[in-house]
ROFI-263202 format. One line per field, with one value per residue (C-alpha): residue number from 1; residue in three letters; x, y, z. Coordinates in Angstrom, 2 decimals. Example, Ala and Ser with C-alpha at 12.3 -4.5 7.8 and 13.67 -1.06 7.14 Angstrom:
<pts>
num 1,2
residuo ALA,SER
c1 12.30,13.67
c2 -4.50,-1.06
c3 7.80,7.14
</pts>
This chain:
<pts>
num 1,2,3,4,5,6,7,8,9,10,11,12,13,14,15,16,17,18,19,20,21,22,23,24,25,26,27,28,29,30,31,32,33,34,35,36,37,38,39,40,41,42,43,44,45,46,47,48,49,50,51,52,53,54,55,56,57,58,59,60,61,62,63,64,65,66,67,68,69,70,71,72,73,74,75,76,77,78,79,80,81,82,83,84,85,86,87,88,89,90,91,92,93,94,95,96,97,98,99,100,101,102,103,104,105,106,107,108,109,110,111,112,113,114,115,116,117,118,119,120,121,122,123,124,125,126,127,128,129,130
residuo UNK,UNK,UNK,UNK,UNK,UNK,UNK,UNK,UNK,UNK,UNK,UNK,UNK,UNK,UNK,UNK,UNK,UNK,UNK,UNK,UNK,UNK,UNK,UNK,UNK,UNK,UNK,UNK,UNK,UNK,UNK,UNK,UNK,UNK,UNK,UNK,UNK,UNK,UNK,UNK,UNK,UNK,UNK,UNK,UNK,UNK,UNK,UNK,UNK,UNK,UNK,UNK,UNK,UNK,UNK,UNK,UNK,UNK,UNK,UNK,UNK,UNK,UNK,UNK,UNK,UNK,UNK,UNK,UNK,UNK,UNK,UNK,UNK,UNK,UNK,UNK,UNK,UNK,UNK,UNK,UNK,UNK,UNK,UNK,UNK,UNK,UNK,UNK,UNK,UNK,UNK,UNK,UNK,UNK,UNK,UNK,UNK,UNK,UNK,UNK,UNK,UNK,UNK,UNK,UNK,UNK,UNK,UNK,UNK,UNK,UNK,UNK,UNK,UNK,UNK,UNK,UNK,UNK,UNK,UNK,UNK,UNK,UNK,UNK,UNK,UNK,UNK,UNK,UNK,UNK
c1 0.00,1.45,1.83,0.18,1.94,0.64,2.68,1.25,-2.60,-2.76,-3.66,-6.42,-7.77,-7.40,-9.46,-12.19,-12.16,-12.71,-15.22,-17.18,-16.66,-18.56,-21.75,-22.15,-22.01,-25.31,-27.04,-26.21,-28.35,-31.35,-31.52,-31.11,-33.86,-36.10,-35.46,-36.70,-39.73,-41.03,-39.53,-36.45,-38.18,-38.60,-35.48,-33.37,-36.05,-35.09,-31.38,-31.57,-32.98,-30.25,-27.53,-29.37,-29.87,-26.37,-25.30,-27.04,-25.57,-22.08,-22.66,-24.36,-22.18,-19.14,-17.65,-18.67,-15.63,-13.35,-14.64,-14.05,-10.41,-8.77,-7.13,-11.23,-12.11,-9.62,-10.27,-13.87,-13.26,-10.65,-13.30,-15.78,-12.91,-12.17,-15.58,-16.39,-13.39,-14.07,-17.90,-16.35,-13.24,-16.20,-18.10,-15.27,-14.19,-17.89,-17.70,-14.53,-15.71,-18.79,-21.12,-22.50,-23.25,-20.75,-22.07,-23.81,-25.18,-26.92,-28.83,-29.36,-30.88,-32.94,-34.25,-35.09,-36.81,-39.31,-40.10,-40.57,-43.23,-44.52,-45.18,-46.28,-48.59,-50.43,-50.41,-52.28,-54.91,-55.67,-56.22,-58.28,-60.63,-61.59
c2 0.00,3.71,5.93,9.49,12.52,15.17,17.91,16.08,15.66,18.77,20.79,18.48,18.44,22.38,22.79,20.44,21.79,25.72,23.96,22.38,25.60,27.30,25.35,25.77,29.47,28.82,26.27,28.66,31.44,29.29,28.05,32.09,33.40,30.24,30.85,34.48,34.43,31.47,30.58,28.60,25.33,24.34,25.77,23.79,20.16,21.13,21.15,17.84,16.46,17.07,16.01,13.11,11.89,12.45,10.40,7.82,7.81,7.57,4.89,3.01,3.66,4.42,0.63,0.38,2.19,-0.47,-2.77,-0.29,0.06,2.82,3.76,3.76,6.01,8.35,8.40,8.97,11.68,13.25,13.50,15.11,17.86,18.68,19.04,20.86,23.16,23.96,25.18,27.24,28.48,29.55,31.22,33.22,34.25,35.63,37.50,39.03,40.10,41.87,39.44,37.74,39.50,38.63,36.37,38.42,36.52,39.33,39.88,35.52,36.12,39.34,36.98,33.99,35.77,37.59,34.36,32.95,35.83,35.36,32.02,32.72,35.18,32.91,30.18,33.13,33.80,30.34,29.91,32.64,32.35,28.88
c3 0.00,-0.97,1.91,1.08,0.41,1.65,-1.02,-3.69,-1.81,-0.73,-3.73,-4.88,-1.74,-0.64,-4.25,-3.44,-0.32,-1.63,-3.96,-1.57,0.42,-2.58,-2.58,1.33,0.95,-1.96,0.36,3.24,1.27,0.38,3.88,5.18,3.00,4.43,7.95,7.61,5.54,6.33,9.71,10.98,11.75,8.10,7.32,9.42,8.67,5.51,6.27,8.57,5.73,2.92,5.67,6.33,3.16,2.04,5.41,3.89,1.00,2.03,4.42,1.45,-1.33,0.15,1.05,-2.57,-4.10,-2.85,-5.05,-8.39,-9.55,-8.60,-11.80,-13.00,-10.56,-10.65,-14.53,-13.95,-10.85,-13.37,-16.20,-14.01,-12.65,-16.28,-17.08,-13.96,-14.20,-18.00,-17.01,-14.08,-16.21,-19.08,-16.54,-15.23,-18.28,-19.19,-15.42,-16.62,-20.24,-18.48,-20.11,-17.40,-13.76,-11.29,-8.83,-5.66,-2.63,-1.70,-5.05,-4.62,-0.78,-1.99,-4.60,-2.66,-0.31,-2.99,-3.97,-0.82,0.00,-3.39,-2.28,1.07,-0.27,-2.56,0.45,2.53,-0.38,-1.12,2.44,2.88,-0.04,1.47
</pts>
């Protein structure tokens, strides 16, 4: 068995690790704009939920990777990074050029909460024509 080094490790992980960071910071705001409008007990179900779900998915499907080759997953992992990375790389580039908006969480969590009252408010009308 190959012992791990860490100066080769450590960039792949640090940038699935700032990835991963990324998509926190978007489920972060959904779960925000929840909480307010419609109230922190859904919100965090809601959140239970996901991390419940995904615990069961790694306890399920994890062992299962042993049993793949590793030169097939890293292959397959690799694909999806290039992919990935190409669709973020296009995206930045776009930022850059001014043709799409730069990415605002605070434009995101204004939006998510319009909706959420949009939502709320046709909950309340339905409701109250009945």
């Amino acid at each position: 068995m190959e012992t791990l080094s860490w100066h080769v490790a450590l960039p792949a992980v640090g940038a699935a690790f700032l990835a991963s960071l990324v998509e926190v910071v978007e489920a972060f705001t959904i779960v925000l704009a929840v909480g307010t409008t419609r109230g922190w007990r859904p919100a965090l179900q809601g959140s239970f939920a996901g991390l419940a779900v995904l615990a069961l998915l790694v306890a399920t499907l994890g062992p299962a990777l042993d049993r793949v080759p590793l030169h097939w997953l890293q292959l397959a992992i690799g694909i999806l990074l290039l992919l990935f990375g190409l669709r973020w790389l296009r995206k930045a580039i776009l930022r850059y050029a001014g043709v799409v908006a730069v990415h605002d969480e605070e434009l995101i969590y204004q939006r998510e909460i319009a909706e959420l009252r949009a939502q709320l408010g046709l909950t309340k009308r339905n409701s109250q024509t009945s």
